[in-house]
N, C-alpha and C positions, 0 to 999 in steps of 0.2 A: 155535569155533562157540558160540552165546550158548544162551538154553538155551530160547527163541522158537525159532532156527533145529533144533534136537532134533526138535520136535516135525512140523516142515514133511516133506510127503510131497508128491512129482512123480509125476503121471500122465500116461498120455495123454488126451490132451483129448477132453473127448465135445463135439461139437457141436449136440448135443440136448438138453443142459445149459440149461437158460434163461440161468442166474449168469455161465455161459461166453459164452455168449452175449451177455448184456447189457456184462457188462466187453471184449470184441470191442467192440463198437457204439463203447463209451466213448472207447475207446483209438483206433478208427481216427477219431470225429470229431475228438477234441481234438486228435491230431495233427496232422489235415488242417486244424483251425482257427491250428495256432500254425505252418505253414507257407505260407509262396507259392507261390499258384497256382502251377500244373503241378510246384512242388517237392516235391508229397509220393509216397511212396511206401509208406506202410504198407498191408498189403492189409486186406482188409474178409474178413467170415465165407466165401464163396467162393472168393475166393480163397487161402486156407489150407488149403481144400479138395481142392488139387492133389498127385496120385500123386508128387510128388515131394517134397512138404513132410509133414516130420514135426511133430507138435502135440503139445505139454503144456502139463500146467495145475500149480498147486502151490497147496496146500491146508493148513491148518492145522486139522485135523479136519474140522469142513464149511463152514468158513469158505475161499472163496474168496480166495487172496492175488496171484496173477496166473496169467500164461503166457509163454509161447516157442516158437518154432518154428524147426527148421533146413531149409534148403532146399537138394537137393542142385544142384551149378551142374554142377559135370563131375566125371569121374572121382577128383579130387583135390581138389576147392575146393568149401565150401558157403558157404552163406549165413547167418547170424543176419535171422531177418524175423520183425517184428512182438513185441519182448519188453516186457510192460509188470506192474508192479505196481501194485495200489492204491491211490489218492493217499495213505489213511489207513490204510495198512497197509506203508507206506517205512519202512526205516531199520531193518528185523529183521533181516536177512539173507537174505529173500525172493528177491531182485536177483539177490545172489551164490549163490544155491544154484542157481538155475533157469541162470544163466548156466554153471554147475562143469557141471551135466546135459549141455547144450549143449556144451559143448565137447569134453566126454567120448564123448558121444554121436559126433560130427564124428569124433572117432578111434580109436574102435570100429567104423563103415565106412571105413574107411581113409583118409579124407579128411587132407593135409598143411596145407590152409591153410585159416581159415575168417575172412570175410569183412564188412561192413555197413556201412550206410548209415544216416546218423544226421540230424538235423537241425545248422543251425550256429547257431543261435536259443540264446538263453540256455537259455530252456524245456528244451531236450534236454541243459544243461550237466550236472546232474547224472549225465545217461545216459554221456555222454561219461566224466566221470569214474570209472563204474563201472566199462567196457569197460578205460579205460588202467590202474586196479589191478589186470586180470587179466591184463593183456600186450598188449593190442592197442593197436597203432600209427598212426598216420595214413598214407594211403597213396593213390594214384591209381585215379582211377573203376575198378570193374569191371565184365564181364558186361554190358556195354549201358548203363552210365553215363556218363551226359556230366559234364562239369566244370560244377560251380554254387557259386554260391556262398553259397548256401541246406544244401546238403551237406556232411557232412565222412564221409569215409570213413575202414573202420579195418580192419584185417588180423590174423591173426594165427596165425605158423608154428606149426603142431601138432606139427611135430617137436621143436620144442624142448620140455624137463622144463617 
């Protein structure tokens, strides 16, 4: 851990927060922008809103660095939805702390598998490549996913160390 990443504290997300907010707004336009039509999926401030999705933020004192949220799917499978860091605040170890949260988090309610949906756009290559340094794999739609090819999906057993 670099000595940026020390300092970074994960909350849960207020979404009364303006900064939470304004970085929401960011993250769902630009996504929605570097995707094809009907191929995005990132939710907007509402919908993170839902009793079943948990929200965090990560913060570098009161500097806003992003968020993440886990969304429970079923009794054993969650979802990664919506994880985004600041274009100008990439490459601290931002990414990978909020995502370690996240997964930890996933298996502390007992969840075995946690799951996501990524874009297949260059744009999201970086994302993609954060996910497969932590373990997750490519894998077939879940949860109400159809097959696109705007999508790549990614999985990953909590069971395993």
């Amino acid at each position: 851990m670099g000595r940026e990443a020390a300092t970074m504290r994960i909350i849960a997300g207020d979404f009364g927060d303006p900064r939470v907010v304004a970085l929401l707004q960011y993250h769902f336009t630009s996504a929605r922008a570097q995707t094809a039509p009907g191929s995005a999926h990132a939710l907007d401030l509402a919908g993170l809103q839902s009793p079943d999705i948990d929200f965090w933020t990560i913060w570098d004192g009161d500097v806003l660095l992003g968020f993440g949220a886990l969304k429970r799917l079923s009794a054993s499978q969650g979802e990664l939805k919506s994880m985004h860091i600041d274009r100008i605040r990439r490459g601290k170890g931002a990414g990978s702390a909020i995502l370690r949260h996240i997964i930890a988090a996933a298996r502390a309610r007992g969840l075995t598998r946690l799951s996501l949906e990524t874009g297949s756009w260059d744009y999201f290559l970086p994302a993609r490549a954060l996910y497969a340094r932590h373990g997750f794999v490519e894998c077939a739609p879940f949860a109400g996913y159809k097959p696109d090819p705007n999508s790549v999906f990614m999985t990953l057993d909590l069971r395993d160390s």
